[in-house]
C-alpha positions in Angstrom: 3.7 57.0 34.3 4.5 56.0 37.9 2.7 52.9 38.9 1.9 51.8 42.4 0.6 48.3 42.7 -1.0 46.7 45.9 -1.0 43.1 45.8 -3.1 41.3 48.6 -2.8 37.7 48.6 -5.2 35.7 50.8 -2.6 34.4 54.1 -2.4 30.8 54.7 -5.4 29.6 56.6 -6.5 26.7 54.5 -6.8 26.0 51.2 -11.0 25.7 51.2 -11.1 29.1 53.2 -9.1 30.5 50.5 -11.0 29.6 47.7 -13.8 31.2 49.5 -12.1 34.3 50.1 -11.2 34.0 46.5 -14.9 33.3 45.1 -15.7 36.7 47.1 -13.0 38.9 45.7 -13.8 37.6 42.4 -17.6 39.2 43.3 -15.6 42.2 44.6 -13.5 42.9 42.1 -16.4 42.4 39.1 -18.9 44.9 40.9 -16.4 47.4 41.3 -14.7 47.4 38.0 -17.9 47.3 36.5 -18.8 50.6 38.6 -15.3 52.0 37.5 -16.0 51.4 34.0 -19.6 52.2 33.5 -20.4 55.2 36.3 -17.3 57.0 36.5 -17.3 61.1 37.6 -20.1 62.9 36.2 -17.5 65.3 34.7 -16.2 62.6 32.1 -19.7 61.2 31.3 -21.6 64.5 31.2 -21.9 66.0 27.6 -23.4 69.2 27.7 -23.1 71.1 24.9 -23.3 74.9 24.5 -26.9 75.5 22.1 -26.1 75.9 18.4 -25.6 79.5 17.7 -28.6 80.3 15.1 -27.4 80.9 11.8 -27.0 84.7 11.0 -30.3 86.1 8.9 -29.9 88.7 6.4 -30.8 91.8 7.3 -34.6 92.6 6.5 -33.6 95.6 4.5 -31.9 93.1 2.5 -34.2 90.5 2.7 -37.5 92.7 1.7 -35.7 93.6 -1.7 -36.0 90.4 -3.1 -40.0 88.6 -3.5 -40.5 85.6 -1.3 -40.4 82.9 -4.1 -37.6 84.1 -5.9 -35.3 84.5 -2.0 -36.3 81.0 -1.4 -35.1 79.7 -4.3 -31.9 81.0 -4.1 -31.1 79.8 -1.0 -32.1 76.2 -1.8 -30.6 76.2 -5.5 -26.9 77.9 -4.4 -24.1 75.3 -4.5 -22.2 77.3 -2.8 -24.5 77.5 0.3 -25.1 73.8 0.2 -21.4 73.5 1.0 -21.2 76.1 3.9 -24.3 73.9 5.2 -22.4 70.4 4.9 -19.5 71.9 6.7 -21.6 72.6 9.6 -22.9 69.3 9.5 -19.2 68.0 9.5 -18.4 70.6 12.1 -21.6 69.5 14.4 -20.5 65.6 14.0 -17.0 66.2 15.1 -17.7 67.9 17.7 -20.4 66.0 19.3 -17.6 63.1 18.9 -15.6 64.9 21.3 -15.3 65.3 25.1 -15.8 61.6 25.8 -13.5 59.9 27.9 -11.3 57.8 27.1 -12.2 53.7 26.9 -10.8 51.4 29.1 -7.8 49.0 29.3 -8.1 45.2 29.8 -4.6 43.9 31.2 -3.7 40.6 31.5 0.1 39.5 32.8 1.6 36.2 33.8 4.4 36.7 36.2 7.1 34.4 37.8 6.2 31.1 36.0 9.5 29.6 36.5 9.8 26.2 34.8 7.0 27.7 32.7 4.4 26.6 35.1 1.9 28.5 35.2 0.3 26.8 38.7 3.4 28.3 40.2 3.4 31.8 39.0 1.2 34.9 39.2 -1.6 35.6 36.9 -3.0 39.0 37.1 -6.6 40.6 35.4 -6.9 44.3 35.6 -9.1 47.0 34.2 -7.3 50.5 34.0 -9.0 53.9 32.7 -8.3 57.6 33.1 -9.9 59.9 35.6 -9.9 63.3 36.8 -9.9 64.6 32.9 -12.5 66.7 32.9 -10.3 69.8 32.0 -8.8 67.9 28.3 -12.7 66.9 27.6 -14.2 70.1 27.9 -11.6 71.6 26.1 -12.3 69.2 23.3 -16.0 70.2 23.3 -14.9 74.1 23.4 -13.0 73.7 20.0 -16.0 71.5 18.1 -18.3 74.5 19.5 -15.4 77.1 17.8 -15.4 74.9 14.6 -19.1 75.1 14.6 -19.4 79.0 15.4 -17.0 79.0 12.3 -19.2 77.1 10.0 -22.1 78.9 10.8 -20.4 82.1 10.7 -19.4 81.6 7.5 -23.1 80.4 6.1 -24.1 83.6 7.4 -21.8 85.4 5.3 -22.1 83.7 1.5 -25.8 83.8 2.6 -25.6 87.5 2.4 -23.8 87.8 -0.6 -25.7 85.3 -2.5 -28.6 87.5 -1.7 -26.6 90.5 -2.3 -25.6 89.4 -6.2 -29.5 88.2 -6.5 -31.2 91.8 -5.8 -28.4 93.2 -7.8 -29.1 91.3 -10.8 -32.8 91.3 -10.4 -33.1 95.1 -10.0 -30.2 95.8 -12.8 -33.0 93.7 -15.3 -35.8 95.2 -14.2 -34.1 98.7 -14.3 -32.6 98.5 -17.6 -36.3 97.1 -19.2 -37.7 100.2 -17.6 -34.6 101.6 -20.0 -36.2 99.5 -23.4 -39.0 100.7 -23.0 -38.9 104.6 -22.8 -36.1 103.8 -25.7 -39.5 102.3 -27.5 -41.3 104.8 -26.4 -38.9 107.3 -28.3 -38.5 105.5 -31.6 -42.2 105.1 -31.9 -42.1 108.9 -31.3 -39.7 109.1 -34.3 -41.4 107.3 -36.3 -44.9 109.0 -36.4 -42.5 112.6 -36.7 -40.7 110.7 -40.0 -44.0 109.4 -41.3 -45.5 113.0 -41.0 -42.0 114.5 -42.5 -42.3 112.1 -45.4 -45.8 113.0 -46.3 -44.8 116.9 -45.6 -42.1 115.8 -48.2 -44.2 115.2 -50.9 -46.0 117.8 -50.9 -42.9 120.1 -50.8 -43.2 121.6 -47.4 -40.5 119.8 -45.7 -36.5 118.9 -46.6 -35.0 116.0 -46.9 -32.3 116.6 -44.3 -35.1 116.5 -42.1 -36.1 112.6 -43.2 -32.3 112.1 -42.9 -32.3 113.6 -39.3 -34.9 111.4 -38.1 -33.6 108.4 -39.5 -30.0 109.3 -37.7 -31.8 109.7 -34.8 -33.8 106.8 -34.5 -30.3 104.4 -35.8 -28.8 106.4 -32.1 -32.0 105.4 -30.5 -32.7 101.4 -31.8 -28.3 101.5 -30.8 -29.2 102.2 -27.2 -31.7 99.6 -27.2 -29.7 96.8 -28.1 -27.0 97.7 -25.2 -29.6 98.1 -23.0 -31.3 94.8 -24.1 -27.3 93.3 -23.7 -27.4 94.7 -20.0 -31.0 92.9 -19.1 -29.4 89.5 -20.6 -26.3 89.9 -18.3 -28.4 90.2 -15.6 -30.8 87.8 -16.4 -28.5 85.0 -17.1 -26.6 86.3 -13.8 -29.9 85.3 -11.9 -31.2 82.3 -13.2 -27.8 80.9 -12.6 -28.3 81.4 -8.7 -31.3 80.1 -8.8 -30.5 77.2 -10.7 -29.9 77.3 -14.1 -32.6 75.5 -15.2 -36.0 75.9 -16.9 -37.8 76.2 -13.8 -35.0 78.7 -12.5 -35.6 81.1 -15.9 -39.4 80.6 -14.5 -38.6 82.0 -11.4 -36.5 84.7 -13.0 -39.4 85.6 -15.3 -42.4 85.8 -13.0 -39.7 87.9 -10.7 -39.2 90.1 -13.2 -43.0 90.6 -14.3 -43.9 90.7 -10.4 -41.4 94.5 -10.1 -42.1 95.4 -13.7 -46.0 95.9 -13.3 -47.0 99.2 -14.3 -46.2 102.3 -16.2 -42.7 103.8 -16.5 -39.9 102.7 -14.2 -43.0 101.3 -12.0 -41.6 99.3 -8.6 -37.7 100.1 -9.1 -38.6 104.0 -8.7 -41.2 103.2 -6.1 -38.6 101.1 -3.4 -35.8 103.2 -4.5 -37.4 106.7 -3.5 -38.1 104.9 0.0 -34.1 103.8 0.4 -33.1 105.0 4.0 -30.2 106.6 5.0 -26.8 104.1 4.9 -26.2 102.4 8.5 -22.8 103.9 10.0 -19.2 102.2 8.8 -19.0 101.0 12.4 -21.9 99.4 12.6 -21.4 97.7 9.0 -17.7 96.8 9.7 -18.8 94.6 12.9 -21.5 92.9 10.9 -18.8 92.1 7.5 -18.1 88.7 6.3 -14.2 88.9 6.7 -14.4 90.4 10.2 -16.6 88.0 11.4 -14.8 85.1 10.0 -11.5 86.1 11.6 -13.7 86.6 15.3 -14.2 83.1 15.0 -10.9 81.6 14.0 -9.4 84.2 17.2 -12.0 82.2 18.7 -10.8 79.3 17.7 -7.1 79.4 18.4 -8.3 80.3 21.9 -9.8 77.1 22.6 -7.5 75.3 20.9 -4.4 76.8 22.9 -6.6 76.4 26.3 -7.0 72.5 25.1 -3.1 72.0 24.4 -2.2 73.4 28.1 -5.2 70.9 29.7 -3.3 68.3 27.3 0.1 69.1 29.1 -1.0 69.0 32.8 -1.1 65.6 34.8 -3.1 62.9 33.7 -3.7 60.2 35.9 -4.7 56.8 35.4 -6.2 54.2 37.7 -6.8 50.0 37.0 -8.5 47.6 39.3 -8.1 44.0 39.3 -7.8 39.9 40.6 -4.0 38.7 40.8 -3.9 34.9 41.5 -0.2 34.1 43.2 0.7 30.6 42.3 1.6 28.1 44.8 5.6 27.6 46.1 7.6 25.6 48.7 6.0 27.5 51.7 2.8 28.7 51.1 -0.1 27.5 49.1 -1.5 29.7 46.1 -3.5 33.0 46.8 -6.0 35.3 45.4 -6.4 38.7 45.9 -7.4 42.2 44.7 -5.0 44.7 42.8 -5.2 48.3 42.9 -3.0 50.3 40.6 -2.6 54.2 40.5 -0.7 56.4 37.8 -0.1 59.3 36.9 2.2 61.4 33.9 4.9 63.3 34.9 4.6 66.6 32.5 8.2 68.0 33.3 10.3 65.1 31.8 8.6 66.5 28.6 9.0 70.6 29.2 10.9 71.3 25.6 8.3 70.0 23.9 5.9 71.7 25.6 7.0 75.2 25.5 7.8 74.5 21.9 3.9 73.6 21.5 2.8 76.9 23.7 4.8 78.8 21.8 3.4 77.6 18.6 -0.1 78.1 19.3 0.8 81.6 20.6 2.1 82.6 17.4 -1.2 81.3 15.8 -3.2 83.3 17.9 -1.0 86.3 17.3 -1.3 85.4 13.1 -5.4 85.2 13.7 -4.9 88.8 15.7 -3.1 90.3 12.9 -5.6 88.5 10.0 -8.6 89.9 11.8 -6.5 93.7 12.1 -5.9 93.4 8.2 -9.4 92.4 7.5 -10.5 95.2 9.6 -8.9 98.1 7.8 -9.3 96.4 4.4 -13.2 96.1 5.3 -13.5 99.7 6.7 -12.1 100.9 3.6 -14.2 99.2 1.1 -17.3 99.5 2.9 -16.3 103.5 3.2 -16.3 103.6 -0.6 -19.3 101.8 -1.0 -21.1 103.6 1.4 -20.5 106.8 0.0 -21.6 105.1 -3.2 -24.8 104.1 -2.2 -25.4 108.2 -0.5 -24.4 109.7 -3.7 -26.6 107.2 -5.8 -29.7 107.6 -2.9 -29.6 111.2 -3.8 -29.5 111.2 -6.8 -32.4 108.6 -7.6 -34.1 111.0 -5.3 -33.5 114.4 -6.7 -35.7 114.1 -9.8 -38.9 115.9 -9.1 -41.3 113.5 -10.4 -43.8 115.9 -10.9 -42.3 117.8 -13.2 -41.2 114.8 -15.0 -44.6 113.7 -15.1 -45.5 117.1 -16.6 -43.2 117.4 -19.5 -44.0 113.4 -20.5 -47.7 115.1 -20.9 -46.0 117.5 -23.5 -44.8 115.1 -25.5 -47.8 114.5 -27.5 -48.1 118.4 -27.4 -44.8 119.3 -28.8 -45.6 116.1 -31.7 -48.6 118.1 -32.6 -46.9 121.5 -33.1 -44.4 120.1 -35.1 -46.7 118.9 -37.1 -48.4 122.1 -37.7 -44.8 123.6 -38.0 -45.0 125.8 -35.0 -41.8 124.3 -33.6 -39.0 123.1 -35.6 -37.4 119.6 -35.9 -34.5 120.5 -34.3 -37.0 121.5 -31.4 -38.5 118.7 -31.7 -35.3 116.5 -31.5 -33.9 118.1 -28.8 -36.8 118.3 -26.5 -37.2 114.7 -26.9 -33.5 113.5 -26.5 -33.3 115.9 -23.6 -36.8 113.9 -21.7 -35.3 110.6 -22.9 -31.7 111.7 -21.0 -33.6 112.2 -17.8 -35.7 109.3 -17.8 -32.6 107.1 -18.2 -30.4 108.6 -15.6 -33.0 108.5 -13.1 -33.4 104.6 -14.1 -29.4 104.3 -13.5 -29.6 106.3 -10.7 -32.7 104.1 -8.9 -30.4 101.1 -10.2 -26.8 102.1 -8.8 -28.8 103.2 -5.6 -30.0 100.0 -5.1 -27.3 97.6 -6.1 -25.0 99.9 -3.4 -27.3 98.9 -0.9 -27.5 95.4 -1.4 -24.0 95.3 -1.7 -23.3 97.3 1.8 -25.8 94.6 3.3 -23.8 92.1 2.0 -21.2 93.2 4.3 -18.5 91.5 1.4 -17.5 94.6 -0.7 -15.2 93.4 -3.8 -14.3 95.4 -6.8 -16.3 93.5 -9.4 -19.6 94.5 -7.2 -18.0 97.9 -6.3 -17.6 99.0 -9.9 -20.8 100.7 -11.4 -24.0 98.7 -11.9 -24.5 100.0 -15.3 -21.3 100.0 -18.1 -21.0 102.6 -20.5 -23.9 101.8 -23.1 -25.6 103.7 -26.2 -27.4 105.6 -23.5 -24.1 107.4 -22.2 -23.0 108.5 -26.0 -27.0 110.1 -26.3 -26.1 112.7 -23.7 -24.2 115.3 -25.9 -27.2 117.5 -27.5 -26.7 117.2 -31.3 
């Protein structure tokens, strides 16, 4: 740092007039280095801080899908999000610790004591800070505002998903119990037909292969009950463990379930999937995707930070104000006077270094380029899949006429009665049923897939594990071939 130093020792006019000289520069030099320290330039004191950039909401497709009590609860109960949240409380405290400037410096020096007298040497008091460093503060506050975007950004995001894996599990139970129940619905079916086949039987109008075809039939059935009953306990336990994990979370889970379950049939999972709109376009869902976003804010980040290195290599300067007594010799008597001291660094002796660090942080920003490139393509990709998931499952949980499903449900009882009366054959029978049974299902599966699809393409985080069908091959898949 180069270092000027005016001295001004008070001339030789008396010893009394010096003393009050002196008594006045003391004044002097107290007021202003309490103005230097304390008022400064309004660009060093002044903290202003760019407003918090609101969390990101889930979208209010995604948010509708999911009953008030049971969306609250999972963003209060998720671990997870109570991390993402602490960071942005880190991230907020470190950067509203930044941009100050730096404290001051309290010299003191003894100079020239020869003899080690001290009456006959100089004693000097200064008070030195830094000033004109608004460009290094400001660049401090830019990177806390980047490590906040971040942290916010990235609460958005395992917001979403959270959400995303909570109306996926809650719509997977309530679709599959839809599932039990026509299953129930069938056996009971089966088991009037046996109990009227048995009592045919002993009176010698019916076959035994007949009693043995309905017990076969309902052993298929009660089989595709239990998997079905396996998938509502994956998805259960799935839910209640976001929420919690705890008795009041299975509560929650419960009433949630009974709240979409009201109703005959399929009830609210038919209802909000026939009313699914059309899926938003790839662009539109690759701008709003987790990954995307995150890597926008770390390019964001590595911007600031690089524009804080080059305010870090440009000149500082440094100023101290102060009292320097000059002690008494063979001439003159002793003196007191102010001391004014400017610096400043000289950023060329130091030009290896500082290429070195510019060419560091360029490469970072070119890494954060090429992350958010990747995370681009790999995002387009997946959310092309899913999308074209969620259209093919849309359709098909709307191509069932329900009308005409309604209808042949209303022949069930009649086709039951003409059996009985032996105007249709069991094999009629059977058939009919397993064939209404079939439909019912895959429009279950379809109102399922259709909806998990598009909670997962609101999630904006596709991953295979979500990506794979909502509903594993079960009992109901081996049912479809007609016997």
């Amino acid at each position: 740092m180069i270092r000027h130093t005016l001295n001004l020792p008070i001339p030789q006019r008396g010893w009394h007039r010096a003393r009050r000289v002196g008594r006045w520069s003391k004044t002097i030099v107290v007021i202003g280095a309490i103005s230097f320290l304390c008022v400064g330039t309004p660009e060093l004191l002044a903290q202003t801080h760019s407003p918090a950039t609101p969390v990101h909401a889930v979208d209010s497709l995604l948010a509708s899908l999911l009953p008030p009590r049971l969306r609250t609860a999972v963003l209060a109960a998720s671990r997870e999000l109570s991390l993402r949240r602490a960071e942005i409380t880190a991230a907020e405290a470190r950067r509203d610790a930044s941009g100050f400037a730096s404290p001051g410096l309290l010299v003191s020096e003894v100079d020239d004591a020869r003899n080690g007298r001290l009456d006959r040497g100089s004693v000097r008091v200064e008070i030195s800070r830094a000033f004109l460093s608004s460009a290094r503060t400001q660049g401090e506050r830019a990177v806390g505002d980047m490590e906040v975007q971040a942290a916010r950004v990235a609460l958005g995001a395992t917001e979403r998903r959270v959400l995303a894996e909570a109306t996926r599990a809650l719509y997977t139970a309530v679709g599959w119990r839809a599932i039990v129940r026509r299953l129930a619905a069938q056996d009971s079916l089966l088991a009037s037909a046996e109990a009227s086949v048995r009592a045919r039987l002993s009176v010698g109008e019916a076959r035994y292969v007949d009693v043995l075809r309905l017990r076969t039939e309902r052993l298929r059935v009660n089989g595709d009950r239990v998997a079905a009953e396996s998938e509502i306990e994956v998805a259960a336990v799935t839910l209640v463990g976001l929420i919690g994990g705890d008795s009041a979370a299975a509560g929650i889970a419960a009433a949630s379930f009974d709240s979409l379950d009201r109703g005959e049939g399929l009830g609210a999972l038919l209802t909000v999937a026939a009313r699914l709109p059309e899926a938003p376009s790839v662009e539109s869902l690759v701008a709003t995707a987790a990954d995307v976003r995150l890597a926008d804010a770390r390019i964001a980040l590595t911007a600031a930070q690089r524009q804080l290195l080059l305010a870090e290599q440009r000149p500082s300067f440094a100023g101290s104000l102060g009292l320097q007594r000059i002690g008494q010799d063979s001439n003159s008597p002793p003196g007191l006077g102010p001391v004014l001291s400017v610096g400043m660094t000289l950023p060329f002796t130091a030009g290896r270094a500082n290429r070195a660090s510019l060419e560091a942080a360029d490469r970072q920003t070119a890494v954060a380029l090429a992350e958010r490139s990747a995370a681009s393509v790999a995002v387009r990709a997946a959310l092309g899949v899913a999308r074209a998931r969620y259209e093919a499952a849309r359709r098909r949980a709307t191509s069932y006429d329900a009308a005409l499903l309604r209808a042949a449900r209303e022949e069930r009882e009649s086709a039951l009665a003409a059996y009985r009366i032996t105007d249709i054959s069991l094999l009629d029978l059977l058939d009919f049923e397993r064939a209404l049974t079939r439909v019912e299902i895959e429009r279950a599966r379809a109102s399922i897939d259709a909806l998990a699809s598009l909670a997962e393409l609101l999630s904006g985080a596709p991953s295979s594990a979500m990506m794979s069908p909502s509903t594993a091959g079960s009992g109901a898949d081996r049912g479809r071939d007609d016997r």
